[in-house]
C-alpha positions in Angstrom: 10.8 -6.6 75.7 12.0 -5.9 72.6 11.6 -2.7 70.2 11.4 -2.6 66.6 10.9 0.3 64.1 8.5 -0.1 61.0 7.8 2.7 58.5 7.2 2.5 54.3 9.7 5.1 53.4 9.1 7.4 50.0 10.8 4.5 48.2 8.7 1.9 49.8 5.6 4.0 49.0 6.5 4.8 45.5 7.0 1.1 44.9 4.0 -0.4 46.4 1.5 3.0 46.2 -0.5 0.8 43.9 -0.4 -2.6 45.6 -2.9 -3.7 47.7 -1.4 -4.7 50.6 2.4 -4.6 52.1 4.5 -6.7 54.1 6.9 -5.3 56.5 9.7 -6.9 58.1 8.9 -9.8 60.5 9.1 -9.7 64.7 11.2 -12.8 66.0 10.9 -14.6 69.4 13.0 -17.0 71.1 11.7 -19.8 72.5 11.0 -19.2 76.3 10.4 -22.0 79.5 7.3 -24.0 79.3 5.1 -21.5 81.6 6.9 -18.5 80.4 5.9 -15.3 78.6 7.7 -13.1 76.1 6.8 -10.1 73.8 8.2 -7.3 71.3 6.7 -3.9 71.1 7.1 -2.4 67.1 6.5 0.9 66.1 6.1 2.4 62.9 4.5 5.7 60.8 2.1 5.2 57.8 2.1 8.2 55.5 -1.3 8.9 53.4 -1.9 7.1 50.6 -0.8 3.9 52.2 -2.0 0.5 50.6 -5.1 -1.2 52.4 -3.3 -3.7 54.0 0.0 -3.6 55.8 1.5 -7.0 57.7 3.9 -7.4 59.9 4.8 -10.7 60.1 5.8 -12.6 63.1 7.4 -15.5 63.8 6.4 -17.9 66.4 8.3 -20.9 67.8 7.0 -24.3 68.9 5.4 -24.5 71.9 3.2 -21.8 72.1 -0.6 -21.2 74.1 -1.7 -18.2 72.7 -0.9 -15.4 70.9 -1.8 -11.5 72.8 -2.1 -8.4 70.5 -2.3 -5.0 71.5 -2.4 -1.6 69.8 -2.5 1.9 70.1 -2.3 4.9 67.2 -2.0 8.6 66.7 -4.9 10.6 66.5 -4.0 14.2 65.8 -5.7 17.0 65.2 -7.0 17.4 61.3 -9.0 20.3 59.7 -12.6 20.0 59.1 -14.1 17.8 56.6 -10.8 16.1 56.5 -10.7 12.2 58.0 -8.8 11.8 60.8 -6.5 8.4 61.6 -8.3 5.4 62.0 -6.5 2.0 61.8 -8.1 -1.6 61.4 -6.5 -4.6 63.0 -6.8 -8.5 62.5 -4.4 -11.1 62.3 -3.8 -14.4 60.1 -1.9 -17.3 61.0 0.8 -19.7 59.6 -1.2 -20.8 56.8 -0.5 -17.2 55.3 -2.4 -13.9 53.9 -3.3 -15.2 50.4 -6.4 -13.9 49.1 -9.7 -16.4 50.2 -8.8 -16.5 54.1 -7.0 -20.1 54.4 -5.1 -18.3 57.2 -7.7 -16.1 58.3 -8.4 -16.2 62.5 -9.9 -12.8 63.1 -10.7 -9.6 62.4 -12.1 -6.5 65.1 -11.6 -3.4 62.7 -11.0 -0.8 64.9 -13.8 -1.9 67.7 -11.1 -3.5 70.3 -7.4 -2.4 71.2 -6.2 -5.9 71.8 -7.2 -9.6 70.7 -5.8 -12.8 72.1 -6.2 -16.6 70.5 -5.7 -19.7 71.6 -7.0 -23.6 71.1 -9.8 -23.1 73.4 -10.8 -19.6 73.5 -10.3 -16.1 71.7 -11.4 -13.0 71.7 -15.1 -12.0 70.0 -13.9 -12.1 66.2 -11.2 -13.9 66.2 -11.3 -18.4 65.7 -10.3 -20.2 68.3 -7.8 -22.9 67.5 -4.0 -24.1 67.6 -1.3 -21.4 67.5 1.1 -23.3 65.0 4.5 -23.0 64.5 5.4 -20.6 61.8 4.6 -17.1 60.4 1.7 -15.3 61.4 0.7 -12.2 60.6 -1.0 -9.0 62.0 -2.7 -7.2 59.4 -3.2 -4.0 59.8 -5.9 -1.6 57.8 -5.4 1.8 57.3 -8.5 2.8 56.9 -8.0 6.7 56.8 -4.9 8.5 57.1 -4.7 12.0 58.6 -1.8 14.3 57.0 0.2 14.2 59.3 0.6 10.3 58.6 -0.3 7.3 61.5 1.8 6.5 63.9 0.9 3.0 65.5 2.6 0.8 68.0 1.9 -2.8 68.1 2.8 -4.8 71.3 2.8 -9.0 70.7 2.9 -11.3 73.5 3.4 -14.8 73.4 2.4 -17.1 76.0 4.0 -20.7 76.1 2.4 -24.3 77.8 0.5 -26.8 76.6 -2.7 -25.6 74.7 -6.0 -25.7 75.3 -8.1 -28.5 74.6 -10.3 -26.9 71.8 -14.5 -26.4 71.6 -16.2 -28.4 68.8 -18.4 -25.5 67.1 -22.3 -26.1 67.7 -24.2 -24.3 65.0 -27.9 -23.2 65.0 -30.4 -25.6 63.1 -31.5 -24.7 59.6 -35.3 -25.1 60.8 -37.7 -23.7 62.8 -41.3 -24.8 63.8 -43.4 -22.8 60.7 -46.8 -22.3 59.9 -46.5 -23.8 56.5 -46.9 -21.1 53.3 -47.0 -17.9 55.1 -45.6 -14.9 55.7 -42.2 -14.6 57.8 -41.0 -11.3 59.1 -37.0 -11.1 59.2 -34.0 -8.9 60.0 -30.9 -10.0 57.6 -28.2 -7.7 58.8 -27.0 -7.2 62.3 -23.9 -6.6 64.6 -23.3 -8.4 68.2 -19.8 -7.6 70.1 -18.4 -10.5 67.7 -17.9 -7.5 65.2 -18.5 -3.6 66.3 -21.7 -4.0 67.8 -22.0 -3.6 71.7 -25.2 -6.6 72.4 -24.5 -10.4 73.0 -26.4 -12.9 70.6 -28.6 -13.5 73.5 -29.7 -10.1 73.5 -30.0 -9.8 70.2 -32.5 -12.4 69.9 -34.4 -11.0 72.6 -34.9 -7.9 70.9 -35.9 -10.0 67.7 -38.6 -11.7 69.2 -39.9 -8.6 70.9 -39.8 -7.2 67.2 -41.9 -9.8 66.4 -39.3 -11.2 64.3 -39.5 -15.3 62.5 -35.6 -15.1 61.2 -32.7 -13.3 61.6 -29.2 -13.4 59.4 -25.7 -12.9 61.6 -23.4 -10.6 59.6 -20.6 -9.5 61.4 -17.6 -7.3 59.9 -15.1 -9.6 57.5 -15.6 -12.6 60.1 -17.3 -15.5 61.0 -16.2 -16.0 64.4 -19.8 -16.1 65.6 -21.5 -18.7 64.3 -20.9 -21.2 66.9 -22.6 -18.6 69.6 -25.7 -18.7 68.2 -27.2 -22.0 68.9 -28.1 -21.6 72.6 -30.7 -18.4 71.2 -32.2 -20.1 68.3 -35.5 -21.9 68.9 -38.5 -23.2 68.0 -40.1 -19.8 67.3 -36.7 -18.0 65.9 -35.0 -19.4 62.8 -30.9 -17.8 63.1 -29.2 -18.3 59.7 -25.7 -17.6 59.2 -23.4 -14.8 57.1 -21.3 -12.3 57.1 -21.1 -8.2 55.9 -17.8 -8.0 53.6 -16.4 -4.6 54.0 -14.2 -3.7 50.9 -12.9 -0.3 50.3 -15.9 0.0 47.8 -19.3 -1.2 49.3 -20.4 -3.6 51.8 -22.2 -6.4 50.9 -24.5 -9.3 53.7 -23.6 -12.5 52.6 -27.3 -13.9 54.0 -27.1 -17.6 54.9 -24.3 -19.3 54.3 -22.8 -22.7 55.6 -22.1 -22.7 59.1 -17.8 -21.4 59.3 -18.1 -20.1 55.9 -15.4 -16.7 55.7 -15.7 -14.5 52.8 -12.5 -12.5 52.3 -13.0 -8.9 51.8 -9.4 -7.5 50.6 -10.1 -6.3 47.3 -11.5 -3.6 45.1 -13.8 -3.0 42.0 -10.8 -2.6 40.0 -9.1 -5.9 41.0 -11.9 -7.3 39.5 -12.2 -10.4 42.4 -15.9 -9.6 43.0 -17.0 -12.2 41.6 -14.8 -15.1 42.7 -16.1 -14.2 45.6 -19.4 -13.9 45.0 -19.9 -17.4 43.7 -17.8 -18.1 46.7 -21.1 -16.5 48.6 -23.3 -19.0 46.6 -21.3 -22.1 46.5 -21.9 -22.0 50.2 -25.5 -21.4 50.0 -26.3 -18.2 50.4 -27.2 -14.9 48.6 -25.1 -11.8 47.7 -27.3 -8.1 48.9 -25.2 -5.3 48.5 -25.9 -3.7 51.7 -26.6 0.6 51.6 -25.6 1.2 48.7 -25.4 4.5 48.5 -24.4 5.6 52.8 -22.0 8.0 52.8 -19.3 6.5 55.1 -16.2 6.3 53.6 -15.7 3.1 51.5 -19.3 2.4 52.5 -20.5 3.9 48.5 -21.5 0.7 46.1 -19.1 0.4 42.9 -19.1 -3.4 41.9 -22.5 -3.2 40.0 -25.4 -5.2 40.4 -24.9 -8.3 38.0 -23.9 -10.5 41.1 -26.5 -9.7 43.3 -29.6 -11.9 44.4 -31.3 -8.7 46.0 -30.3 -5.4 47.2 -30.7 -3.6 50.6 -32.7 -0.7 49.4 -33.8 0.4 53.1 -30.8 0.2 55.9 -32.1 1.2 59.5 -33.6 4.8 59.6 -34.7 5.8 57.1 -32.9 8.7 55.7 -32.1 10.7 52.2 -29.6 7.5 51.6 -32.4 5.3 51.2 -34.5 7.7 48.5 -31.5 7.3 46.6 -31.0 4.0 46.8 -35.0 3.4 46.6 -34.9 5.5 42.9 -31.6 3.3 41.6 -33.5 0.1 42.3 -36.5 1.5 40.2 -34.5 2.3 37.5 -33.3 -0.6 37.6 -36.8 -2.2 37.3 -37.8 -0.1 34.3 -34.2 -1.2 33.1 -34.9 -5.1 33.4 -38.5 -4.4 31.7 -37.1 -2.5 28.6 -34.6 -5.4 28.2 -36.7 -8.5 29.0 -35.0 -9.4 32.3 -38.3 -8.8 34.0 -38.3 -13.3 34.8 -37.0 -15.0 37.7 -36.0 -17.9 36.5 -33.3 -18.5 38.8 -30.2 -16.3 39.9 -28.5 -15.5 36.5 -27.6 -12.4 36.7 -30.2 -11.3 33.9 -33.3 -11.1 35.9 -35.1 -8.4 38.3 -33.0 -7.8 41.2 -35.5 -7.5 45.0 -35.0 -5.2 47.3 -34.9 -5.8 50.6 -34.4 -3.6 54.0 -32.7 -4.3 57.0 -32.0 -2.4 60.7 -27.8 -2.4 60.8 -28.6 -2.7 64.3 -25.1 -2.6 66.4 -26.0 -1.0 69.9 -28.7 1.5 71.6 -31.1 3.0 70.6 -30.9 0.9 67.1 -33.8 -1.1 66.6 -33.5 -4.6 65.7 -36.1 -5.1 63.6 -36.6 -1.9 62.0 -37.0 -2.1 59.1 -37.5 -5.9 58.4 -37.9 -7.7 55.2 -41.2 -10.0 55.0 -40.9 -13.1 53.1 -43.6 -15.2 51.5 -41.9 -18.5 52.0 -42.9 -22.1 52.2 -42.0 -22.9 55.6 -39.2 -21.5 57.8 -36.2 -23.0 56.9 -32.9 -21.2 55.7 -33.8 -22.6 51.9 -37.4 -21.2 51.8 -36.7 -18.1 53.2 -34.1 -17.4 51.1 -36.2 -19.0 48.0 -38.9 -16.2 49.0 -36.4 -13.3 49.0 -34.6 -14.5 45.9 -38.0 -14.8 43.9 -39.0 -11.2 45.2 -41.7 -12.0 47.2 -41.4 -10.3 50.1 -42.4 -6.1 51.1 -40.4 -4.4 53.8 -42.1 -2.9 56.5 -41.0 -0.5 59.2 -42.6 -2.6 62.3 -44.4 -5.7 62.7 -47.3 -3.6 62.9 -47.6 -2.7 59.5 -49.0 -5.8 57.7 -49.6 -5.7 53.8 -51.7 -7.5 50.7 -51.4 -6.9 47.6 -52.2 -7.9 44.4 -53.1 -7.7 40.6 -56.5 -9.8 39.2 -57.6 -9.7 35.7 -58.2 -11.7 32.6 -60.5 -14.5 33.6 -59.9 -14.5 37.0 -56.1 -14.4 37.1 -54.3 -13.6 40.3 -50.5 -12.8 41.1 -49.2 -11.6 44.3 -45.9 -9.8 45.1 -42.9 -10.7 42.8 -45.3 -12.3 40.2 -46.8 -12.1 36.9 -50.0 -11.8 36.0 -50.0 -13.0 32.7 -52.4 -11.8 30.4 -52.9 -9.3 27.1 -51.7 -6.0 27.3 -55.2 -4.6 26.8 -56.5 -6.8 29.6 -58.1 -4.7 32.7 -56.5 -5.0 35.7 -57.3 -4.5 39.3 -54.3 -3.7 41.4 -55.3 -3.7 45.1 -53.8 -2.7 48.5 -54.5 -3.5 51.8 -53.2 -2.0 54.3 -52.9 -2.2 58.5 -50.8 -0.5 60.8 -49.8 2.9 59.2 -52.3 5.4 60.5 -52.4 8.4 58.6 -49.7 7.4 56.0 -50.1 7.8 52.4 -50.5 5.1 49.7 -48.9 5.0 46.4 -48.8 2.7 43.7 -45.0 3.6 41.2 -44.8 1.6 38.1 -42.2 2.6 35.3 -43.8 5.9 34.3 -43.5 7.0 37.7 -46.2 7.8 40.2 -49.2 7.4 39.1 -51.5 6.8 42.0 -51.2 8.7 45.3 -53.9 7.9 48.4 -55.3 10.5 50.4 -53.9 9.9 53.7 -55.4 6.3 55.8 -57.2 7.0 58.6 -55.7 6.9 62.7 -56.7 3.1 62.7 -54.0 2.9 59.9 -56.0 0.3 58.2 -57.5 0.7 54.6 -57.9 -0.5 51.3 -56.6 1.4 48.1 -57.8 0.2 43.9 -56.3 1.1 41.2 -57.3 0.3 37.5 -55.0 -0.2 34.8 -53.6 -2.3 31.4 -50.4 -4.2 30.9 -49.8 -1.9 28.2 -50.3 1.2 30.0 -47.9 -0.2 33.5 -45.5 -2.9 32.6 -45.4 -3.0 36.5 -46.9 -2.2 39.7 -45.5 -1.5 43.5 -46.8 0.0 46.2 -45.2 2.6 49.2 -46.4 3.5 51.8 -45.2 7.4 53.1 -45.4 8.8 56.6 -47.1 12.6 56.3 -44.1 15.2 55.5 -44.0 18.9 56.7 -42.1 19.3 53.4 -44.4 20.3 50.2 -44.3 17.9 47.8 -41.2 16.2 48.9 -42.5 12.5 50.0 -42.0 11.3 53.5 -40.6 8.8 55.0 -41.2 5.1 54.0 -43.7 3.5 55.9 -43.1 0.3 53.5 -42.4 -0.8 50.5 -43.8 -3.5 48.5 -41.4 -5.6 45.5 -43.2 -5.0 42.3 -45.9 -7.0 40.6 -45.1 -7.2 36.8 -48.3 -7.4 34.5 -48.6 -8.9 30.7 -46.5 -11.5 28.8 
């Protein structure tokens, strides 16, 4: 064993404050016996106001296994309201750091202590695959400092033999057996142990199917490294599409079915202005970009790259809670925002149309339930394109249970009809019905928001939770219509908590 000492000293800090990321100096091994084993123990102090990112490269000889990493960091004592030390790991291999992941082979945050890889086998969140001959690198995230500074040690063990002989991945099919045009029920973002959750794939589809679930979207932390687990739980009745949850330093967002091995890189923030390479990168591999809770209040959890890249938007994450209202009353300004400039088509994602909402559980681990809430799509048949057609177009309403079952609509002008995320397209003087029927939600209360606001509040459904609510109106008076529905509230006039949610219907030319 062999000890180093790494530290960014005021100097160092001075010079690279700004940057990104910073690459300390590297850990060397010498070649050991075929069988044998050797590693280096390093040490070092991060001060606050480190960069994001910190490397320390290592250099790795022919001949080796796999690669072992283990770690361990301060935790002192800070006063209240002020973060504590909390340090990411991951690592990246010979093919280098460079922004879009070429080297990329895992990630754990700060869920495990140690990680291992090797041709045939790695630890959850990390690829399996060759350990090549060159300069790897541990990269290490500070994600909050303490003022006292983080003192880490990193231990690196090398193992040396003859590899492996590596797993061809087996993804999940993009299909499942469908009832034709109907209504799926999905949850789009979730955490097994391949990320910081605590449940296998296995049991998270379990719990989907018990939800009452059609589709679900894998979206682990900054890696990918679960896609291949996921084919022995899909089925017939479950449709298990593929993504990620890129966590940058200023907002999360689910990349929500993507190509099977697709990596988004997540190093960057709203003022390196990367966004949208990698957005596009999100949609070059077939899937959408939802900015996920927007407005949580975990630290670099807070939304700050706008909405001009986004297909839809995770207005309701898990519980629901005074996050949610926020995010809930951005989204409709939003709306009114897309009516006032004439945004209010969907004629493709363009970045000038009405942006969907959608909600989601975050489900990691007991008691979260998978499931609740859960987006439900209006799709042509369940397949990974129509489902994600449905969501795109906005035709979908989130509900907190499969229990709670929607309709609604908007008729008028000759017998014109249009459903959720649609236009009914006639005259602004035109009458027009706008009805809601409702299961599922006893003793919530209905209302109908358009851009003026509120303008329609139910008197409370009855315990069947079934009923049906009308509401008359003009294009010119409502340029659209949505519908909630509220759980009672001990709390005045303060609304309670979302029931569901329905994306609007707009209404005129």
């Amino acid at each position: 064993m062999c000890d180093d000492a790494h530290g960014i000293g005021r100097r160092a800090l001075f010079v690279t404050g700004t940057a990104a990321a910073l690459t300390l100096g590297s850990v060397s091994f010498a070649a050991a016996d075929e069988q044998g084993q050797e590693n280096r123990t390093v040490r070092g102090t991060l001060p606050p106001g480190s960069p994001d990112f910190v490397y320390v490269p290592v250099e790795v000889p022919p001949g080796v296994r796999e690669i072992k990493v283990a770690y361990t960091y301060d935790k002192p004592p800070v006063p209240a309201g002020t973060p504590g030390n909390a340090l990411d790991i991951g690592i990246f291999d010979q093919h280098g750091t460079e922004l879009g992941g070429r080297g990329f082979r895992g990630w754990s945050g700060g869920a495990r202590t140690e990680f291992f890889v090797r041709a045939d086998d790695a630890t959850p969140g990390y690829i399996p695959g060759p350990v090549g001959e060159g300069t790897w690198h541990v990269a290490l995230g500070p994600y909050t400092v303490a003022p006292q500074g983080l003192t880490y040690e990193l231990t690196i063990t090398l193992t040396y033999g003859e590899p492996g002989a590596a797993v061809p991945p087996l993804y999940p099919p993009s299909r499942a057996t469908g009832r034709g045009r109907a209504w799926y029920r999905g949850d789009c973002h979730l955490h097994s142990w391949y990320s910081d959750g605590r449940r296998t794939p296995a049991e998270i589809a379990a719990l989907a199917r018990a939800a009452g679930l059609d589709f679900i979207n894998t979206s682990e932390h900054n890696t990918h490294a679960s896609h291949p687990h996921w084919a022995d739980v899909a089925g017939d009745d479950l449709l298990i599409m593929l993504g990620e949850e890129i966590t940058t330093r200023n907002g999360h967002v689910v990349a929500l079915g993507t190509d099977p091995g697709t990596f988004i890189d997540w190093r960057y923030r709203a003022r390196d202005n990367r966004f949208s390479r990698f957005a596009g990168r999100i949609r070059r591999a077939g899937g959408l970009v939802v900015p996920a809770h927007p407005h949580a209040t975990c630290v670099g959890c807070g939304w700050k790259f706008g909405f001009g890249e986004a297909d839809a938007v995770e207005v309701w994450n898990g519980p629901y809670t005074p996050d949610d209202e926020v995010t809930l009353a951005e989204w409709d300004n939003l709306l009114v925002a897309s009516v006032r400039e004439g945004r209010d088509g969907r004629d493709g994602r363009d970045g000038r149309g009405w942006l969907p909402a959608m909600g989601n559980s975050d489900a990691h681990r007991d008691p979260d339930v998978v499931g609740s809430p859960q987006t439900v799509v209006l799709a042509d048949d369940l397949t990974r394109e129509a489902i994600q057609e449905g969501i795109r177009a906005g035709r979908s309403y989130v509900a907190e249970s499969k229990n709670v079952t929607l309709a609604f609509t908007a008729t008028g002008g000759r017998g014109r009809h249009a459903g959720i995320g649609e236009r009914l397209e006639v005259d602004g003087d035109t009458p027009v019905t706008v009805r809601l029927e409702v299961s599922g939600a006893p003793r919530c209360t209905a209302r109908l928001v358009t851009d003026q606001g509120v303008l329609l509040t139910s008197d409370p459904l009855p315990v069947s939770g079934s009923g049906v609510v009308e509401w008359h109106t003009t294009p010119a008076y409502a340029a659209y219509v949505r519908a909630e529905l509220r759980h009672e509230t001990a709390a005045g006039t303060v609304p309670g908590a979302l029931a569901a949610l329905t994306n609007p219907i707009f209404l005129g030319r």
